[in-house]
C-alpha atoms as an extended CHARMM CRD file, in Angstrom:
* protein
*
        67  EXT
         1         1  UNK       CA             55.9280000000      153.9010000000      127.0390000000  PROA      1               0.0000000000
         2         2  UNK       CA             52.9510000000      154.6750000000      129.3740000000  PROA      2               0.0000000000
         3         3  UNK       CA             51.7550000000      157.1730000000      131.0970000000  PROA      3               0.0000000000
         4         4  UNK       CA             49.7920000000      157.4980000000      134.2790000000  PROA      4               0.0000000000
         5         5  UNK       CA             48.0300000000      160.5960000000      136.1420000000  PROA      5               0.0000000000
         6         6  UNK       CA             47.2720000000      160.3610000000      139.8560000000  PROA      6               0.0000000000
         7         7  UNK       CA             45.4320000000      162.6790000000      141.3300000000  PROA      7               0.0000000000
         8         8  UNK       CA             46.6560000000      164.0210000000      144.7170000000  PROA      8               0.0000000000
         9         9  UNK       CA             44.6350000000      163.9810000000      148.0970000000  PROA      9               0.0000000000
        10        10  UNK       CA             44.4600000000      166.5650000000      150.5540000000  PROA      10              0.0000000000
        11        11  UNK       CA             48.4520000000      167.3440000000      151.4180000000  PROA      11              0.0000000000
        12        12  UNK       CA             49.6620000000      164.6970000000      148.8690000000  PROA      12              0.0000000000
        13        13  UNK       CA             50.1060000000      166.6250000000      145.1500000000  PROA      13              0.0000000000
        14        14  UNK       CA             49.2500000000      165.0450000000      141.7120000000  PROA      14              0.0000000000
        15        15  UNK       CA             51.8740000000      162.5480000000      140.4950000000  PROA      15              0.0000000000
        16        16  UNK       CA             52.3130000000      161.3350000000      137.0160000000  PROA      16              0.0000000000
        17        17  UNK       CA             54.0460000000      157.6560000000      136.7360000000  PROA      17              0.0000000000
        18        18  UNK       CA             56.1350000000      156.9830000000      133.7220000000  PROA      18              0.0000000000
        19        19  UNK       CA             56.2750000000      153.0930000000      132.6420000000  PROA      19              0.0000000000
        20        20  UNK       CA             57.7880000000      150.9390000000      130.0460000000  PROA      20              0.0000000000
        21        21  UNK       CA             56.3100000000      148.6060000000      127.5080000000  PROA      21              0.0000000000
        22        22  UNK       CA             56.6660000000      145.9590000000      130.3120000000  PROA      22              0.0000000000
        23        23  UNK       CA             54.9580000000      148.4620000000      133.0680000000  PROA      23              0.0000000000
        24        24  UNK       CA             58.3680000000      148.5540000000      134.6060000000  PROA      24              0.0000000000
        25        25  UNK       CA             58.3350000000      152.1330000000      136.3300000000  PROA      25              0.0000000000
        26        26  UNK       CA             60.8810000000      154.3010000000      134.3910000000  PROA      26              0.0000000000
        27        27  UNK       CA             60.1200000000      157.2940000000      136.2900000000  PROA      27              0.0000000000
        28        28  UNK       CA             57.7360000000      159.1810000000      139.0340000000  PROA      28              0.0000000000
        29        29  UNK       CA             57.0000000000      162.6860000000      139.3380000000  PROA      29              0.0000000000
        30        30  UNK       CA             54.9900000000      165.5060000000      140.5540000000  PROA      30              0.0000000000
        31        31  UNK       CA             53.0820000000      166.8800000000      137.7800000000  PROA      31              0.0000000000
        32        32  UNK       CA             54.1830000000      170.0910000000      138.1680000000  PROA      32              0.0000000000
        33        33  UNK       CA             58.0700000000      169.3030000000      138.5750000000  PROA      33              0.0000000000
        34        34  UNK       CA             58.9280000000      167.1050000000      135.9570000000  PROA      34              0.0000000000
        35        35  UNK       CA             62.4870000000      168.2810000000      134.9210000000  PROA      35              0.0000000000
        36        36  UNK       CA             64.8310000000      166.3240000000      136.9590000000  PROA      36              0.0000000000
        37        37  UNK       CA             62.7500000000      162.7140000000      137.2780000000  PROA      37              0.0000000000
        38        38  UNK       CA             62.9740000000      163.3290000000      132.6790000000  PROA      38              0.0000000000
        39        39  UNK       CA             66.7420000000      164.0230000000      133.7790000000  PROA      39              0.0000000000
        40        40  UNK       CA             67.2280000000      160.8610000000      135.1140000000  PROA      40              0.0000000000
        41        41  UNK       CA             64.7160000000      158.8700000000      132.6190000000  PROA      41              0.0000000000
        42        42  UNK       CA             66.8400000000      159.8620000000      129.9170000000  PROA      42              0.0000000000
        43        43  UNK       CA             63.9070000000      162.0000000000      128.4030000000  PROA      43              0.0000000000
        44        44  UNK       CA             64.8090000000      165.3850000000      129.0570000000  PROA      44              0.0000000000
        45        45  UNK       CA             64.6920000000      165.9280000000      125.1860000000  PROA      45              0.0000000000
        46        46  UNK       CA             61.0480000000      165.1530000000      125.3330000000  PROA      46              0.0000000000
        47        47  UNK       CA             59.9620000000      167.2920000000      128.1620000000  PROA      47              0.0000000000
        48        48  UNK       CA             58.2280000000      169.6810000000      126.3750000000  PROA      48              0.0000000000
        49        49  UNK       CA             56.3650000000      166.6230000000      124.6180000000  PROA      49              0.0000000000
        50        50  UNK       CA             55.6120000000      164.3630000000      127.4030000000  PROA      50              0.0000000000
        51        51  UNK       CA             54.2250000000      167.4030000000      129.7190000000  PROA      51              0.0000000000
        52        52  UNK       CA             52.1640000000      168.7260000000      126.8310000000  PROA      52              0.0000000000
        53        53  UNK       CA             50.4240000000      164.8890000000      126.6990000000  PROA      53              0.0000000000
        54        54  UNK       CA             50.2020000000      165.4550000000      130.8830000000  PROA      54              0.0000000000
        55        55  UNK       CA             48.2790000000      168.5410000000      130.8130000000  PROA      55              0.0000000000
        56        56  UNK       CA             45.6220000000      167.3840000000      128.7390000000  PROA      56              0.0000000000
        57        57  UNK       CA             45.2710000000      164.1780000000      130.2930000000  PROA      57              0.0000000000
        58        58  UNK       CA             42.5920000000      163.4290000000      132.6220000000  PROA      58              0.0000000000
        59        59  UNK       CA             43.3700000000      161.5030000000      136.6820000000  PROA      59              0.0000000000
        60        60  UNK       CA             43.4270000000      157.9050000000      136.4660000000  PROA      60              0.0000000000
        61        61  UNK       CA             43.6800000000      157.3750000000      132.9130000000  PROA      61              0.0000000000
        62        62  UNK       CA             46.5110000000      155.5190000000      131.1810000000  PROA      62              0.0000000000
        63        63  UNK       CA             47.7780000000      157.0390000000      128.0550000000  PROA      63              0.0000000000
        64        64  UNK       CA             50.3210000000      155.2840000000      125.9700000000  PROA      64              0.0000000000
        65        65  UNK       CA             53.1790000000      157.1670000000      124.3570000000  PROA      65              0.0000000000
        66        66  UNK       CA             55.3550000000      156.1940000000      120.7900000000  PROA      66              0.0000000000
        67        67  UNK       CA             58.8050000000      157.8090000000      121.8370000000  PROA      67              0.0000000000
């Protein structure tokens, strides 16, 4: 699983995109509202996980997960 941080523009917020081994997009998500796109990813277990790897992630970098 991957993860990617976007960095927002002017009215547009910061996004994180959550892809599969496959770069299928699993899930996408303002960085600072992640709890229902998790929901829905099936991932709400790792929340606390997956927003602790977004925080100290820098924009436009891809980081790869083993969940």
């Amino acid at each position: 699983m991957y993860l990617i941080k976007v960095k927002g523009v002017a009215k547009i917020p910061d996004y994180v995109q959550l892809r599969d081994e496959k770069f299928t997009l699993l899930a996408y998500f303002r960085a600072n509202r992640p709890e229902k796109a998790l929901d829905k990813a099936g991932l709400a277990d790792k929340s606390e996980y997956i927003m602790n790897k977004i925080k100290d992630m820098p924009f436009g970098q891809i980081l790869k997960l083993d969940i």
